[in-house]
C-alpha positions in Angstrom: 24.8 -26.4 21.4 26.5 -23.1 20.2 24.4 -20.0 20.6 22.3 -18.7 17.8 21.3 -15.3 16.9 18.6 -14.5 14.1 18.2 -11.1 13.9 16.2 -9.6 10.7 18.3 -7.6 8.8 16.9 -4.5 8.6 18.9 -2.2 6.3 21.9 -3.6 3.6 24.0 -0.9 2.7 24.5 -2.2 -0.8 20.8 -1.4 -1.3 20.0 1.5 -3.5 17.3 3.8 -2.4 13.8 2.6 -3.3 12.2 4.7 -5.9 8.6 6.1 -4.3 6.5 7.6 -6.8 4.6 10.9 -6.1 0.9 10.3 -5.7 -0.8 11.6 -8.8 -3.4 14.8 -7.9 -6.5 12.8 -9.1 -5.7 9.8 -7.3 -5.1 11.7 -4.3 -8.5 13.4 -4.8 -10.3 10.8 -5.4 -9.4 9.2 -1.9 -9.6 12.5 0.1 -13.0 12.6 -0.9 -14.3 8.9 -0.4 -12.5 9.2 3.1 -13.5 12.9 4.3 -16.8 11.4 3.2 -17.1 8.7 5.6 -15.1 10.3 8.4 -18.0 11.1 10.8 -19.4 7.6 10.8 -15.9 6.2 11.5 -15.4 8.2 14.7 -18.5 7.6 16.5 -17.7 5.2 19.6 -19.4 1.9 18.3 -18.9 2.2 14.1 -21.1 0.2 12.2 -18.8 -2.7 10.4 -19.6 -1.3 7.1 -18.9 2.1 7.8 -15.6 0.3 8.8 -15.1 -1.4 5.7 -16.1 1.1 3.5 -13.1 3.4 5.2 -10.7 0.3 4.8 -11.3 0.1 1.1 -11.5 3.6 0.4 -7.6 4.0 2.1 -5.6 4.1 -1.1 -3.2 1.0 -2.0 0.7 2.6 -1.3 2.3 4.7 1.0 2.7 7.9 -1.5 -1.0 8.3 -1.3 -1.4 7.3 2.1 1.0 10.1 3.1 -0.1 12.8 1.4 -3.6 12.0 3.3 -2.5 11.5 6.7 1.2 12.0 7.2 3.2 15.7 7.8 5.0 17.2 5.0 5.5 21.0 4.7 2.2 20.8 7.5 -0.7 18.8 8.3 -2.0 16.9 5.9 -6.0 16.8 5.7 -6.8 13.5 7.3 -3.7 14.0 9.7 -5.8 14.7 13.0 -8.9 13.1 11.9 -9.7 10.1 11.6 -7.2 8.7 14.2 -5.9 5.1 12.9 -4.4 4.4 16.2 -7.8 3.6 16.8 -9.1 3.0 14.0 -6.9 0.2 12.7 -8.0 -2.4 15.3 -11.8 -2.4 15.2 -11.1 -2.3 11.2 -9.0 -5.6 12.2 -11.9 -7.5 14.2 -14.1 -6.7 11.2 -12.0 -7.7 8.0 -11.2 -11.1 6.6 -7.5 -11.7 7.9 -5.8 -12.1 4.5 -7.8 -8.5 2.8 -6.5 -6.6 6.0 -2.9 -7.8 5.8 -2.4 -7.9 2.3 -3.6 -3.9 1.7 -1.8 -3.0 5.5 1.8 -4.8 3.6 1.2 -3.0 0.3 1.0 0.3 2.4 4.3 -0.4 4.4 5.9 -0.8 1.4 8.5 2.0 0.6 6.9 3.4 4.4 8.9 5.7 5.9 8.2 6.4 9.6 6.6 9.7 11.3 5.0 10.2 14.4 1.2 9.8 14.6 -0.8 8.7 11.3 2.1 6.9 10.3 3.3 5.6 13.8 -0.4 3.4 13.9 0.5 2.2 10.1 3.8 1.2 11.9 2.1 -0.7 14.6 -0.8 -2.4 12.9 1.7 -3.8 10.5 3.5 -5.5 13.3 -0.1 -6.4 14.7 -0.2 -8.5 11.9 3.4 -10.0 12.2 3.0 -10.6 16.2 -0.6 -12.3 15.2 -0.3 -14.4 13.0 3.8 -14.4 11.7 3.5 -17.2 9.0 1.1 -15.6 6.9 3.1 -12.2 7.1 6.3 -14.2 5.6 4.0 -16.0 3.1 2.9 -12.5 2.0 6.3 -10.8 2.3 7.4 -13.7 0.2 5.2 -12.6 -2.8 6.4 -9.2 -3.0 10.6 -8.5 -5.1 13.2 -8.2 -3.1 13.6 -4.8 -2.6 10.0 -4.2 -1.3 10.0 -7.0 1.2 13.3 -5.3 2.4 11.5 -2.1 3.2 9.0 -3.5 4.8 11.3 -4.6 7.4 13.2 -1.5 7.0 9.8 0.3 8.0 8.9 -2.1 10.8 12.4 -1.9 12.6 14.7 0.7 10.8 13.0 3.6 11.5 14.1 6.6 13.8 11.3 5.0 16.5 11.4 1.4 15.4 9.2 -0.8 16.7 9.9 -1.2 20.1 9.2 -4.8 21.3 11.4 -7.6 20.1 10.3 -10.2 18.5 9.5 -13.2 21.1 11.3 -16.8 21.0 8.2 -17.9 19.7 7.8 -15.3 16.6 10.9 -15.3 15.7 11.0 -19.1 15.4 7.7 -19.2 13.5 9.3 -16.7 11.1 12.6 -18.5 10.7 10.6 -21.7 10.4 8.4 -20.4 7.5 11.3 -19.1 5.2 12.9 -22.2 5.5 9.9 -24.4 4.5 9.8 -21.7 1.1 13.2 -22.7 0.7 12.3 -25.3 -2.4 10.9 -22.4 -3.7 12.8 -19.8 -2.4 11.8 -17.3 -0.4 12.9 -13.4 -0.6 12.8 -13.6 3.2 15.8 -15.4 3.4 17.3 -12.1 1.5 15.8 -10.2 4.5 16.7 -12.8 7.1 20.4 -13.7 8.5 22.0 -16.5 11.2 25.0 -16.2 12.7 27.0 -18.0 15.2 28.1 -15.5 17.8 25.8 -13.5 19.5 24.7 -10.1 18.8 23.4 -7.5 21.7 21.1 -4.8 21.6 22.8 -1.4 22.2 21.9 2.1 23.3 23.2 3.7 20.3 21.9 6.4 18.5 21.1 4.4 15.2 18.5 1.8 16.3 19.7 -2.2 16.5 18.4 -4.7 14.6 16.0 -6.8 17.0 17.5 -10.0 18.0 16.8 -12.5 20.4 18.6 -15.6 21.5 16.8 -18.4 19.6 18.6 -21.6 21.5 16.3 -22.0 23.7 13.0 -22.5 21.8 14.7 -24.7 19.3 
């Protein structure tokens, strides 16, 4: 059997920039508040679930607005040291129905553009969800237009500090697997998604590689 690559594509250079819209000053305040509100009962050592909860829902619904919270623009934005997500994220995770956690965690990556910290555990509790559980992360990817899906990976593995663990045979086939059972009705992951028939290595390069792994022998 030849040997087969599937990488996931994550940048095409036929794209055009995504547009990102500037988060609107009452939006902005209107989450600041709910969250600054409910810091202090997020960061004791055993949060109660709602406290939790209430923090999850209270996070606003795209990366604009989640940036101007927690990321670092001209300085520190105001939820950039507190609360910290990197711990946060997971408890948030045990508490949450699966599919309200992955869907609001997609619609954040979407347009996401990678920084170190606040941003860094968006970055890693979105591939959370893809290492945990990687046919419902295609199934939702699948929902979403082409170009959004494509920065989603773009975020997960495009980013000056990608995500640092390849996928494993067994991801990767799960993934592969699900866009080709959407194929009747066909899938934007296959837009996001290429095979090829000679292999492709990673490299030390300056620009980060698409993660690849050798598929042939899990198949």
């Amino acid at each position: 059997m030849r040997m087969l690559v599937v990488f996931v594509t994550v940048a095409l250079v036929s794209a055009a920039p995504a547009l990102v819209h500037a988060c609107p000053d009452a939006k902005y305040e209107k989450h600041l508040e709910a969250l600054s509100a409910l810091t202090s009962s997020v960061t004791t050592e055993k949060p109660e679930q709602s406290a939790l909860t209430a923090f999850f829902q209270a996070l606003p619904p795209d990366f604009s607005c989640f940036n101007r919270l927690f990321g670092y623009g001209d300085g520190p934005a105001p939820l950039y040291s507190e609360p910290q997500l990197h711990d946060l994220f997971p408890k948030i995770a045990a508490v949450l129905p699966e599919p309200d956690y992955a869907k609001k965690l997609i619609g954040l990556a979407v347009n996401a553009q990678w920084e170190a910290d606040q941003t860094g555990a968006l970055q890693d509790a979105v591939r959370a969800l893809l290492d945990t559980n990687p046919r419902f992360f295609v199934s939702l990817l699948s929902k979403l237009t082409a170009d959004a899906e494509r920065s989603v990976w773009s975020f997960l593995f495009g980013a000056p500090h990608p995500s640092n663990e390849p996928l494993s045979r067994d991801i990767l086939k799960q993934v592969c697997e699900s866009v080709h059972e959407a194929a009747n009705n066909p899938s934007r992951s296959m837009r996001s998604l290429s095979q090829m028939n000679t292999p492709t290595d990673r490299t030390g390069s300056a620009s980060p590689p698409n993660p690849s792994i050798n598929t042939d022998a899990a198949r």
